[in-house]
Structure formats: C-alpha cells, structure tokens
N, CA, C and O of each residue as an XYZ file, in Angstrom:
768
protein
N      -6.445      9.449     -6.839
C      -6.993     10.543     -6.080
C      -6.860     11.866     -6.816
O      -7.754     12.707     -6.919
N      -5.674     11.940     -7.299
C      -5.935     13.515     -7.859
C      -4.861     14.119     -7.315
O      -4.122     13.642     -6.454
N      -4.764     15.475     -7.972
C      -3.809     16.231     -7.561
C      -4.104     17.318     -6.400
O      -5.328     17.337     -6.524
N      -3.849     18.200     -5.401
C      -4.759     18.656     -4.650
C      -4.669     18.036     -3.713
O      -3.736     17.352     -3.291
N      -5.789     18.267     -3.267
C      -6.508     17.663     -2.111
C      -7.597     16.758     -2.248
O      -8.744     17.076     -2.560
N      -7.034     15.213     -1.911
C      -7.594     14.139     -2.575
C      -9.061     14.184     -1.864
O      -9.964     13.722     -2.562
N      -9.526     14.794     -0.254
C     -10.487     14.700      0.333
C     -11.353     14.462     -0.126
O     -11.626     13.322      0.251
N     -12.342     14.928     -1.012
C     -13.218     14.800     -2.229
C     -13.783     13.624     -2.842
O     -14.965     13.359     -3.060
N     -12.600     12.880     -3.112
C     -12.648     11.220     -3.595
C     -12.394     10.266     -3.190
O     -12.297      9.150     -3.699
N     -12.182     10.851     -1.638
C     -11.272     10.088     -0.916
C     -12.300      8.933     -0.082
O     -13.081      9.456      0.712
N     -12.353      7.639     -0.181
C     -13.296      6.498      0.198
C     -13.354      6.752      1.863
O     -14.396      6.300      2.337
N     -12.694      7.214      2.593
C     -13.280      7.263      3.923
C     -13.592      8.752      4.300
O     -13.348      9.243      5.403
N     -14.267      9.524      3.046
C     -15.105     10.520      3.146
C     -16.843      9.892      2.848
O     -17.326      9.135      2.006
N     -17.412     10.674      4.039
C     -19.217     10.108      3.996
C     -19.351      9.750      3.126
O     -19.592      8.601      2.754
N     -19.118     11.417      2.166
C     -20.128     11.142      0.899
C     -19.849     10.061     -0.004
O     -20.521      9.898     -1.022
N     -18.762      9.212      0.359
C     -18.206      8.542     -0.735
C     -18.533      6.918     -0.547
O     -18.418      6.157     -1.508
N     -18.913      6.490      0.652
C     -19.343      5.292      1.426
C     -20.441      4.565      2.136
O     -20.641      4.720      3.340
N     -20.838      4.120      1.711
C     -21.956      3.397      1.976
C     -22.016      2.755      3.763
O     -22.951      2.301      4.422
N     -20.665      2.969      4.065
C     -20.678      1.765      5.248
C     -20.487      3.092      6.814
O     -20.215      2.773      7.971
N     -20.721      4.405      6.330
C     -20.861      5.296      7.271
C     -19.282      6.021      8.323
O     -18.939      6.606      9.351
N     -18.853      5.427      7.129
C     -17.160      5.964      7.932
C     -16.927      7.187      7.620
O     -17.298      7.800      6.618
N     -16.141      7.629      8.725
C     -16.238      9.460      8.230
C     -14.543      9.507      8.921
O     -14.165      9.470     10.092
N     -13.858      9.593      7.756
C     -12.710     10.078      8.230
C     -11.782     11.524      8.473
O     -10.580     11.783      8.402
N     -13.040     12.318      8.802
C     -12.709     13.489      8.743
C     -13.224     13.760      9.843
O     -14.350     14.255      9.893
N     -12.162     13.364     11.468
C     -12.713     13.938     12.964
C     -12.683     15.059     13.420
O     -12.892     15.153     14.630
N     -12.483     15.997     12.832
C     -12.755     17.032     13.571
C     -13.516     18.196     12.535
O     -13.400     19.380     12.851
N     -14.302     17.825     11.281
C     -14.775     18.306     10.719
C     -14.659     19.798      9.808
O     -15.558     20.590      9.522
N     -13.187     19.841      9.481
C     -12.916     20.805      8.964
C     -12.945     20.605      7.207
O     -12.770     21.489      6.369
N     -13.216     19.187      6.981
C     -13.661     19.239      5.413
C     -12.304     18.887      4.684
O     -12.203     18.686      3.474
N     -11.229     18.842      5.647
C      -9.629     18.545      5.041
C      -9.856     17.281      5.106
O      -9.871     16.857      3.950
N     -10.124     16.079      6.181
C     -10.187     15.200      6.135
C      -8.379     14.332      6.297
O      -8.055     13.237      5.838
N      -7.516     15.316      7.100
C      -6.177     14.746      7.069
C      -6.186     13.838      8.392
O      -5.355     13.029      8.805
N      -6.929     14.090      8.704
C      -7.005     12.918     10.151
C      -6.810     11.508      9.453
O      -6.197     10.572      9.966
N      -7.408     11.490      8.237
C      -7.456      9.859      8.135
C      -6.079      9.280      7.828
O      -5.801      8.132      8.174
N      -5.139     10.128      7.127
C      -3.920      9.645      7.045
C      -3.014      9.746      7.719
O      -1.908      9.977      7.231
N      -3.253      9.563      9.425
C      -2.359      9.361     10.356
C      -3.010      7.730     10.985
O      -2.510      7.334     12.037
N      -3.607      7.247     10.617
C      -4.262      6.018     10.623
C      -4.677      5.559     12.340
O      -4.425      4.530     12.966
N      -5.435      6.866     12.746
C      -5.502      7.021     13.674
C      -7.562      7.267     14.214
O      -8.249      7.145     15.229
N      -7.732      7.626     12.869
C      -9.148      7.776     13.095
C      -9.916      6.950     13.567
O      -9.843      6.020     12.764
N     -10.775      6.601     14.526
C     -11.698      5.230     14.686
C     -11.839      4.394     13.361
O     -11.412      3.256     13.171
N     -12.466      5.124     12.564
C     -12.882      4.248     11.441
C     -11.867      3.351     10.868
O     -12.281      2.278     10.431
N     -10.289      3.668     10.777
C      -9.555      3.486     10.091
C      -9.126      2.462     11.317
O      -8.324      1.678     10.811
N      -9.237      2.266     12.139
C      -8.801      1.524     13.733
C      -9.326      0.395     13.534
O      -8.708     -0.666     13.621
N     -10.666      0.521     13.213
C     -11.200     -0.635     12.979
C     -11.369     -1.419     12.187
O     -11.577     -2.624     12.329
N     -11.241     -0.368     10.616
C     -10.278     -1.180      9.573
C      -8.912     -2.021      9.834
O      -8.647     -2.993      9.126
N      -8.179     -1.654     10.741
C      -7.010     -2.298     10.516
C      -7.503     -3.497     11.496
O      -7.485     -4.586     10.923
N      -8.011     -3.543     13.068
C      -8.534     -4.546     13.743
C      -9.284     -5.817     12.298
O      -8.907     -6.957     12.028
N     -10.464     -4.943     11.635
C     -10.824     -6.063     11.068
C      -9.596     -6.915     10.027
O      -9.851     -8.070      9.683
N      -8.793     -6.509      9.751
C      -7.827     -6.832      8.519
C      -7.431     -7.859      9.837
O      -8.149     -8.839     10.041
N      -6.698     -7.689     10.386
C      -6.174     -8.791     11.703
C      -7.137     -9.686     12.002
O      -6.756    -10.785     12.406
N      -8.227     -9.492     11.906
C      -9.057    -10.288     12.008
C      -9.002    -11.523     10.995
O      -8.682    -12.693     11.208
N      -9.331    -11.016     10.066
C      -9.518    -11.754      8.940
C      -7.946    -12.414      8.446
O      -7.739    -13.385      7.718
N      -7.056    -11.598      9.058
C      -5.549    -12.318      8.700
C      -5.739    -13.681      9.692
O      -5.779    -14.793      9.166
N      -5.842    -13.538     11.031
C      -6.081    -14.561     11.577
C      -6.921    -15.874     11.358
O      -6.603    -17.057     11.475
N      -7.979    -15.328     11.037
C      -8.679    -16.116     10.756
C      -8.577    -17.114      9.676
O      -9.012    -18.264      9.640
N      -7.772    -16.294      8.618
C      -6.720    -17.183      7.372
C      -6.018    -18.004      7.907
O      -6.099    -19.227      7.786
N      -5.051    -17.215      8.732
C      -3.933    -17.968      9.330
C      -4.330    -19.230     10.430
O      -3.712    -20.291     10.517
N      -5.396    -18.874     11.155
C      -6.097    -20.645     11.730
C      -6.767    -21.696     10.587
O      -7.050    -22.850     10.910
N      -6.962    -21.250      9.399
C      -7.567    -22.329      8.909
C      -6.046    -23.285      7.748
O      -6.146    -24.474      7.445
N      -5.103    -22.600      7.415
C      -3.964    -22.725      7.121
C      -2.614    -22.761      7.703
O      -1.570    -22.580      7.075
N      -2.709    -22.972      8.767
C      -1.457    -22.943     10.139
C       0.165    -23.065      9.013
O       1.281    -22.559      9.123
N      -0.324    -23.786      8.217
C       1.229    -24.572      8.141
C       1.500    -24.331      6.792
O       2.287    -24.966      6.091
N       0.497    -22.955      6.320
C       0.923    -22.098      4.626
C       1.415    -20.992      5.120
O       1.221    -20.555      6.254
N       2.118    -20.482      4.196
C       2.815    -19.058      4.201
C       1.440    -17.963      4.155
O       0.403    -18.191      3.532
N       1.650    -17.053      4.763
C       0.438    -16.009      5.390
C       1.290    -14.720      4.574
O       2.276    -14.315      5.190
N       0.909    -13.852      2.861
C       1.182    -13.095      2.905
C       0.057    -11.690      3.014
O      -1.140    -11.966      2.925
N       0.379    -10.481      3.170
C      -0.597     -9.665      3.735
C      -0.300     -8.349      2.527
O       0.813     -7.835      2.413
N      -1.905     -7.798      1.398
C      -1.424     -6.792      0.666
C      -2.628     -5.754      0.572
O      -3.791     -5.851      0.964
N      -2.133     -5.003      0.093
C      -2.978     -4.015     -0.080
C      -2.916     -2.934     -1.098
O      -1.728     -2.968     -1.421
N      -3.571     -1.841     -1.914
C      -3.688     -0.785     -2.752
C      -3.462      0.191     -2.106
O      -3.750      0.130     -0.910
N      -2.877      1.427     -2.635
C      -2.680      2.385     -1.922
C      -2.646      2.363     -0.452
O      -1.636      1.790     -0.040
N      -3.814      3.022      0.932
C      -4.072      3.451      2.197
C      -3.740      1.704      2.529
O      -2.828      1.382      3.291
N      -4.452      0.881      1.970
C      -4.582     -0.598      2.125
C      -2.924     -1.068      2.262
O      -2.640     -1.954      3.068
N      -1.859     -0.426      1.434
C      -0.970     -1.153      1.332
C      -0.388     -0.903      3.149
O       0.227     -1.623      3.936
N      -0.892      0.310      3.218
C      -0.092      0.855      4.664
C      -0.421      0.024      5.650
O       0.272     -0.491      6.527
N      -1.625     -0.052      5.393
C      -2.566     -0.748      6.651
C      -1.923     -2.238      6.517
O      -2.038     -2.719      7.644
N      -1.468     -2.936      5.896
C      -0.995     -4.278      5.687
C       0.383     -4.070      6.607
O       0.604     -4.607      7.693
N       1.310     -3.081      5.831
C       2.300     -2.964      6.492
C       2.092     -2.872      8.028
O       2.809     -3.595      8.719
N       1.114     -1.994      8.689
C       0.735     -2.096     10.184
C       0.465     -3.209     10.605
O       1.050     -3.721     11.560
N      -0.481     -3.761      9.942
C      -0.349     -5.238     10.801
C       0.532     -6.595     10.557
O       0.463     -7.692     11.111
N       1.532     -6.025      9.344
C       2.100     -7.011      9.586
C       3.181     -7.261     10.821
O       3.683     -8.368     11.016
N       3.473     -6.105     11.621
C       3.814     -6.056     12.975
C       2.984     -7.021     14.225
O       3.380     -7.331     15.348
N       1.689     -7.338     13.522
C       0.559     -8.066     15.030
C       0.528     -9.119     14.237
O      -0.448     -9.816     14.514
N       1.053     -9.471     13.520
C       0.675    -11.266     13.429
C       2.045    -11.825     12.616
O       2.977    -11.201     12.108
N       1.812    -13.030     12.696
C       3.294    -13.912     12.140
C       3.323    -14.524     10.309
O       3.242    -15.663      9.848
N       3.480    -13.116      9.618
C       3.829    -13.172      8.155
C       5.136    -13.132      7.508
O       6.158    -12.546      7.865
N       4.850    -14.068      6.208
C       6.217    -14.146      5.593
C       6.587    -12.722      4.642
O       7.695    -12.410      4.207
N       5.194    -11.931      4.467
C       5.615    -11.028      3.941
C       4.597     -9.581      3.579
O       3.432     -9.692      3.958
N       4.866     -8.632      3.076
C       3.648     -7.665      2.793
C       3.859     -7.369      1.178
O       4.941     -7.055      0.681
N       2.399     -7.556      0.326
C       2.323     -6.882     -0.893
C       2.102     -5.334     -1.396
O       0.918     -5.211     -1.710
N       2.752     -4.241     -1.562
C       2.120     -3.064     -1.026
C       2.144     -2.738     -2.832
O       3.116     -2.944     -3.558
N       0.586     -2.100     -3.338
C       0.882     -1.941     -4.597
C      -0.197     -0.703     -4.233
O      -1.124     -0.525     -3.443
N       0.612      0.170     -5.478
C       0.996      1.994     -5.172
C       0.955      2.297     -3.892
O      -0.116      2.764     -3.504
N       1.836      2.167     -3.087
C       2.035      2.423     -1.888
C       2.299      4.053     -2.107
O       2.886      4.541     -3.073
N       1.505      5.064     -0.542
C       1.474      6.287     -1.393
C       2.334      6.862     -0.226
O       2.056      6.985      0.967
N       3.835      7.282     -1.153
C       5.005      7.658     -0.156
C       4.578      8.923      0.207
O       4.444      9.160      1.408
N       4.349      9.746     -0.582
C       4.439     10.997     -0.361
C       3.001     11.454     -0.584
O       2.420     10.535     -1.162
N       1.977     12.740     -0.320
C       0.652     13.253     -0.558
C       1.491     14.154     -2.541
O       2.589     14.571     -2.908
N       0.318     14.024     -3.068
C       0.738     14.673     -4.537
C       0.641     16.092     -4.122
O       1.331     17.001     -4.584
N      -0.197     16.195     -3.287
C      -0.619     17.475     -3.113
C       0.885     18.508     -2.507
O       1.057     19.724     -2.588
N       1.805     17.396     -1.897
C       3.197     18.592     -1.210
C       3.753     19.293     -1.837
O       4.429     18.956     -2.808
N       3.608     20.391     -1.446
C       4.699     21.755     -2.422
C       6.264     21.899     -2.339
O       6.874     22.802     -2.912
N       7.117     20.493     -1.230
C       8.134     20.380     -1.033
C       8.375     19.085     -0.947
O       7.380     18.398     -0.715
N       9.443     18.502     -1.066
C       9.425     17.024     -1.153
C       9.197     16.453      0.368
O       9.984     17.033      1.116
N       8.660     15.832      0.834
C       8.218     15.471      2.094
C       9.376     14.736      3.165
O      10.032     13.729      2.897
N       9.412     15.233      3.969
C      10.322     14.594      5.229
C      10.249     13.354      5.513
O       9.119     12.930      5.754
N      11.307     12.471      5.570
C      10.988     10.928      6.668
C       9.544     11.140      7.360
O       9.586     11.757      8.425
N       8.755     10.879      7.083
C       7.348     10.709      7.865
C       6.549      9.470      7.815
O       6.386      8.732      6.844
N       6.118      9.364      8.899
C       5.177      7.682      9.311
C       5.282      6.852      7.988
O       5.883      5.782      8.082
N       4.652      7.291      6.475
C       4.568      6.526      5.852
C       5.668      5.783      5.148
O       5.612      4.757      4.470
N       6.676      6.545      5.472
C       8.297      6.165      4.908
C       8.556      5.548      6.001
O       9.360      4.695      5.626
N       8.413      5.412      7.089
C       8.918      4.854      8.453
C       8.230      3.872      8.539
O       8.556      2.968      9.309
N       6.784      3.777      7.555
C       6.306      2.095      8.036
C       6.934      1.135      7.184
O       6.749     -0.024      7.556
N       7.692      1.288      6.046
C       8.252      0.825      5.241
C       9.930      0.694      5.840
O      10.567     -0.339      5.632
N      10.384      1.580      6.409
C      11.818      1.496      7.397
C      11.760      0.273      8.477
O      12.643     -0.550      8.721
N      10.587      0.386      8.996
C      10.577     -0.699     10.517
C       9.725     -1.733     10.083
O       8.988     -2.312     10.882
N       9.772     -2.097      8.534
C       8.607     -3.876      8.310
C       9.807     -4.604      9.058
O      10.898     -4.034      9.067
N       9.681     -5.656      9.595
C       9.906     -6.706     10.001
C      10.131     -8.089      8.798
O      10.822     -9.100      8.923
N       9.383     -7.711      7.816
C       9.279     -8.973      6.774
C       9.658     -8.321      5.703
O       9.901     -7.118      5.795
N       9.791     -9.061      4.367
C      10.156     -8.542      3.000
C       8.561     -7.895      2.650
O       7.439     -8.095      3.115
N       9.153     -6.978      1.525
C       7.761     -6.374      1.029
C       8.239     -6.555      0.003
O       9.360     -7.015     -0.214
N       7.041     -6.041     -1.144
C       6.900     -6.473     -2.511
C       6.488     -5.152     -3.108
O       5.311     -5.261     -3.454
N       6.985     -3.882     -3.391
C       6.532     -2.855     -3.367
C       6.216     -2.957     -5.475
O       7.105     -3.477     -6.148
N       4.900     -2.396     -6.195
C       4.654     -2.257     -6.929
C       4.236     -0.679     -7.175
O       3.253     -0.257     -6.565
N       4.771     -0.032     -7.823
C       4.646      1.466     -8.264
C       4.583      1.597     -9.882
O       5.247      0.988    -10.721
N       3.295      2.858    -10.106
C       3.719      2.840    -11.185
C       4.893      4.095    -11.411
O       5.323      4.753    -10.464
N       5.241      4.258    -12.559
C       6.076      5.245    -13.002
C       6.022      6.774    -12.962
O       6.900      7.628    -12.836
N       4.350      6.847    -13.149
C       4.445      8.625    -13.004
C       3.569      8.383    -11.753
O       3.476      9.609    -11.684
N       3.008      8.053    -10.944
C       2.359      7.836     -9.460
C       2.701      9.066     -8.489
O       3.735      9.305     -7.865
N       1.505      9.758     -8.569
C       1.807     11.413     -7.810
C       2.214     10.962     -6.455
O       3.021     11.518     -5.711
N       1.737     10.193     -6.305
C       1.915      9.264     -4.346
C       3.366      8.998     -4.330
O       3.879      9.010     -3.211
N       4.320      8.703     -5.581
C       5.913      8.625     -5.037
C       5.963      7.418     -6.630
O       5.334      6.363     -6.713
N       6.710      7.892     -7.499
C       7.432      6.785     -8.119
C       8.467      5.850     -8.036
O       9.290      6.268     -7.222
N       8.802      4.762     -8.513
C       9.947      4.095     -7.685
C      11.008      5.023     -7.723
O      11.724      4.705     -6.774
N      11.528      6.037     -8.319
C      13.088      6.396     -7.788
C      12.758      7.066     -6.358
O      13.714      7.553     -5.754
N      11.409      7.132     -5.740
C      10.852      7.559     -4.679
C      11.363      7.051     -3.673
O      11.727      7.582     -2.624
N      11.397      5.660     -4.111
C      11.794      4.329     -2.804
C      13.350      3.588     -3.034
O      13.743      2.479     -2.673
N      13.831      4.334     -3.548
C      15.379      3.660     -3.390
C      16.241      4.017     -2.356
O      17.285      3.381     -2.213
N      15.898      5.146     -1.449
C      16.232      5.216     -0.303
C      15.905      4.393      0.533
O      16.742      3.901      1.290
N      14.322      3.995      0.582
C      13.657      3.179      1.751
C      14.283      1.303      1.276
O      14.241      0.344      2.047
N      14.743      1.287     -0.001
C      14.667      0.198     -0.221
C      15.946     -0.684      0.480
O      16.173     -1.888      0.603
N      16.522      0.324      0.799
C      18.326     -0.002      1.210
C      18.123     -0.479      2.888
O      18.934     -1.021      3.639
N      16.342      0.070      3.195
C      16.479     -0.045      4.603
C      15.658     -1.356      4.930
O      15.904     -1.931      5.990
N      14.630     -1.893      4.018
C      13.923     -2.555      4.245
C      14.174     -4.024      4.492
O      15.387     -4.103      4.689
N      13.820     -4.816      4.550
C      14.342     -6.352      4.918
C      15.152     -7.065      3.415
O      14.866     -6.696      2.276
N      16.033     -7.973      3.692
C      16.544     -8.906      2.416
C      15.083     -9.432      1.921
O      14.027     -9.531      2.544
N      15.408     -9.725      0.600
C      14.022    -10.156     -0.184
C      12.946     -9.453     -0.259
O      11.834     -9.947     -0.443
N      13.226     -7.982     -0.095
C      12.299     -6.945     -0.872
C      12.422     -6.589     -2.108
O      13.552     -6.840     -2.525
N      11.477     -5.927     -3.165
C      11.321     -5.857     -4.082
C      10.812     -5.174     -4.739
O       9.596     -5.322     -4.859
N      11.404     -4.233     -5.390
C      10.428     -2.772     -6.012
C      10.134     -3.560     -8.132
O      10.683     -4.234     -9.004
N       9.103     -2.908     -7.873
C       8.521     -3.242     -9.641
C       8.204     -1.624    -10.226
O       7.421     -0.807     -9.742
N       8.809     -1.519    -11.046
C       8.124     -0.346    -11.374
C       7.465     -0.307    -12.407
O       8.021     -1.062    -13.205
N       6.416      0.237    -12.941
C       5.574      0.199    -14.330
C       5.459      0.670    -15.247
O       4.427      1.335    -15.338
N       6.286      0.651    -16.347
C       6.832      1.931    -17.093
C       5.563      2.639    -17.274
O       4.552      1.942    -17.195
N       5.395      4.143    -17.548
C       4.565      4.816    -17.639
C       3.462      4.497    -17.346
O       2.682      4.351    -18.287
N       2.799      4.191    -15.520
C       2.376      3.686    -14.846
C       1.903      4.951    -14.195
O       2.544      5.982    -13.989
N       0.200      4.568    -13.810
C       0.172      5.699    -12.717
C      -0.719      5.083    -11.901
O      -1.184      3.998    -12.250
N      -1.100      5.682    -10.676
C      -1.275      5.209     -9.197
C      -2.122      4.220     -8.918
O      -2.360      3.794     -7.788
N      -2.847      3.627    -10.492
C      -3.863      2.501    -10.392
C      -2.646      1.663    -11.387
O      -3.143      0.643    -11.866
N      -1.505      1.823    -11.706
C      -0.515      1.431    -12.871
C      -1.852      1.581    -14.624
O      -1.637      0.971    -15.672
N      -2.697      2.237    -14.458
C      -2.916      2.533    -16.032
C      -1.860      3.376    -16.446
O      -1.247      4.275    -15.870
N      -1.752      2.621    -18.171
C      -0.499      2.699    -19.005
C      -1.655      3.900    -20.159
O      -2.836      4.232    -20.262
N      -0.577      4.110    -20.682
C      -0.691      5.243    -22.255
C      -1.410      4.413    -23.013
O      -0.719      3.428    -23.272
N      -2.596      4.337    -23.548
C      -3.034      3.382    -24.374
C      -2.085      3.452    -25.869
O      -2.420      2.790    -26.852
N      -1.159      4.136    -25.864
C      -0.102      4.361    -26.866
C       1.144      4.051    -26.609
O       2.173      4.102    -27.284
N       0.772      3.528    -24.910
C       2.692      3.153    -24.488
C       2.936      1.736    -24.909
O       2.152      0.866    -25.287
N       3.919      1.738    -24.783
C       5.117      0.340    -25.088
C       3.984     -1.346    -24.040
O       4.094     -2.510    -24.425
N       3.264     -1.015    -23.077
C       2.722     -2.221    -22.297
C       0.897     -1.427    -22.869
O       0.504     -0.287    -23.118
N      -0.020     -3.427    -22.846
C      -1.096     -3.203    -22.497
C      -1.751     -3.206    -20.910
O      -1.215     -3.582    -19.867
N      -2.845     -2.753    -21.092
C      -3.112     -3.498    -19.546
C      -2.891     -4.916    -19.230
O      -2.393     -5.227    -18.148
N      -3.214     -5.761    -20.067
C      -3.403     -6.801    -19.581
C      -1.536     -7.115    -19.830
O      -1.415     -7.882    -18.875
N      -0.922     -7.082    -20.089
C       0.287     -6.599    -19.775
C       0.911     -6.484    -18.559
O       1.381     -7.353    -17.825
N       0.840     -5.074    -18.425
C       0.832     -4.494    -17.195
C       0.051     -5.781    -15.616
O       0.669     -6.301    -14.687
N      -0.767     -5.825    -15.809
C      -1.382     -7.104    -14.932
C      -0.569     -7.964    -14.866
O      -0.003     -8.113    -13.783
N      -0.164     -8.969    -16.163
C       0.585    -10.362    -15.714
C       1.834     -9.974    -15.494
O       2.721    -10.827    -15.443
N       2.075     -8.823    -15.351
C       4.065     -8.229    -15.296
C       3.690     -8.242    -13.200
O       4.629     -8.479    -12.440
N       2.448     -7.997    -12.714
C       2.426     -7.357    -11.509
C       2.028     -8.702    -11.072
O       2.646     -9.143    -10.103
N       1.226     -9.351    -11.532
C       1.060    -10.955    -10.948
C       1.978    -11.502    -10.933
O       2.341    -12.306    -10.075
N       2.688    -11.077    -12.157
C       4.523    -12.536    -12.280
C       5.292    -12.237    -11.090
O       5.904    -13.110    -10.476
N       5.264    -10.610    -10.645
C       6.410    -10.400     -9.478
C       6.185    -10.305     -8.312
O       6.938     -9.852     -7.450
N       4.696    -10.895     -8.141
C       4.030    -11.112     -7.000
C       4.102    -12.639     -6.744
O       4.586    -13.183     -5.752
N       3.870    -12.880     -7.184
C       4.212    -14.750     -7.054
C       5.753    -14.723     -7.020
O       6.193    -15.344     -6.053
N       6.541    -14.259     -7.685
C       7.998    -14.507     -7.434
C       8.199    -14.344     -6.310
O       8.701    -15.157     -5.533
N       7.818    -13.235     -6.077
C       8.085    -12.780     -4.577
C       7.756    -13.702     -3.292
O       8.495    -14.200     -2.442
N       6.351    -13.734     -3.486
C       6.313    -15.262     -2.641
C       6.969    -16.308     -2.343
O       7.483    -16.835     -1.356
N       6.771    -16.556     -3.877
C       8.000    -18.222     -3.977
C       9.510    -17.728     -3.239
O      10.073    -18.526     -2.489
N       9.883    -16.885     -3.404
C      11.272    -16.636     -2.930
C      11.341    -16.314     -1.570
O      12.334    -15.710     -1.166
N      10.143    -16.724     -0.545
C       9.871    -16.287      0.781
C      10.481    -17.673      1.339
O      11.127    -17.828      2.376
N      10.221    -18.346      0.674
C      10.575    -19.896      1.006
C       9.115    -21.265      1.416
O       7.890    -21.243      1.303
N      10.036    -22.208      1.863
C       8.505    -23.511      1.932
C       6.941    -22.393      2.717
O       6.598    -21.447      3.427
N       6.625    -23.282      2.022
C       5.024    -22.617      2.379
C       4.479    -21.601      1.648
O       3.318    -21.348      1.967
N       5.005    -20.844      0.651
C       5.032    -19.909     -0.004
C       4.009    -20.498     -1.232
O       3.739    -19.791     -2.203
C-alpha cells in the first residue's frame, strides 16, 4: 500500500475494482471505514469466505480445515475463524499497525483479533513491512494459542519482496514461506 494514506490503492476503493465495492461509507475520500471490517462490502466478504470455508469443510468432513489470507484477508480469516470449526489460521503480512501512524498504535481490534484466535496461527511477516514487522508481534505472540508461529523474512517487505542484492531470492523467499506453512499444518495434528 504505501506509506500515507493507503486509500488510493487500496482494492476496496471503486476506482480500483471491478466488482463495485466501495469501501469508503460515508464518502469523505479517507476510506477508513473499511478497516473496521464493518463496511457492507467487507460483511459480505467475510459471509462469502464462510461460505466457501463451509462448503470446503462439507465436502472434506474428516480433513483438517485451515483458513489464510494476505494482508486485510489475513484479518478476515482470523474473523471467521471464530464461526466455523478450524485447526488453524494462515495470516501472511498481517497488517498490525496502519504505516501511515505518527505514534506507535494502541492495543486495537487488529492486535485483539490476533489476542482472542481460538486456534494456532501461522503468522508470516516480512522484515521491513510498514504494516508491523515481526519484533511487532512478540507481544501478541505470548498471547496467542500453543502452536503459533511467527516467520520472519529477512529484508522482507509487505508482499515479503527481498533486495534483489539481499542474502534470499524470491523463489527462496517462497519455499522458506511454503516450508513453514506446511510445518505448521503438519504440527496441527491427524488430518493436517
């Protein structure tokens, strides 16, 4: 997103979507409504995600059901993994904090959806990630369930692209975030 005010690039702005979602209700062009995950549009994003979790979860009853997401996505996973019966949530660049704060940000919803998971998470960050780097989450990590898991990406940023001069390639970087995503699983137990 950027530094600032991500509004601009932000996928549940009009101009940015094809599918007519406007996450900016009350039309002041800030567009902060959408990150209280409260907007219709974003309501029905998370309904459809439950949807489609379910709908996994009836055709596989008797596999492990894990639930992930990118950035806004990772949150939204974390929300529903409260409405349905998962072994776990994948949250990769989960965005703790806005880049844009001029003070380090208070316990707020998005640190609190990570305080009250119910299941292990699998948190993937990169290293310089304006949204919160892992020394971001070593507070939350003390709170979260046994068998959580922070990855961090050395010189990683909020998509984990690396320095094309750093120490990892991408494709690197990829099988380091696939390896500790499957670990993570496997270590959920049978069905995994």
């Amino acid at each position: 997103h950027g530094y600032g005010n991500p509004w601009p690039l932000h996928p549940f702005n009009r101009a940015n979507n094809l599918n007519g979602i406007d996450g900016d209700a009350d039309g002041d062009g800030e567009g902060k409504e959408v990150h209280t995950l409260r907007v219709p549009a974003v309501t029905r994003l998370q309904e459809a995600y439950v949807a489609v979790a379910a709908h996994v979860r009836a055709m596989a009853p008797s596999r492990a059901l894990f639930l992930g997401g990118k950035s806004m996505g990772s949150r939204v996973a974390c929300l529903v993994s409260a409405q349905l019966p998962v072994q776990g949530v994948v949250a990769l660049g989960y965005p703790l904090a806005p880049p844009s704060a001029k003070t380090p940000p208070k316990a707020d919803m998005r640190e609190g959806l990570l305080r009250n998971l119910r299941v292990p998470v699998c948190i993937v960050q990169g290293e310089r990630d304006p949204f919160g780097g892992p020394e971001a989450f070593e507070a939350v990590m003390n709170a979260v369930p046994k068998g959580s898991c922070l990855l961090s990406i050395p010189g990683g940023k909020h998509s984990f692209e690396v320095p094309k001069r750093g120490p990892l390639s991408e494709s690197a970087v990829f099988a380091m975030v696939a390896d500790a995503i499957a670990r993570f699983c496997v270590a959920q137990g049978p069905g995994a």
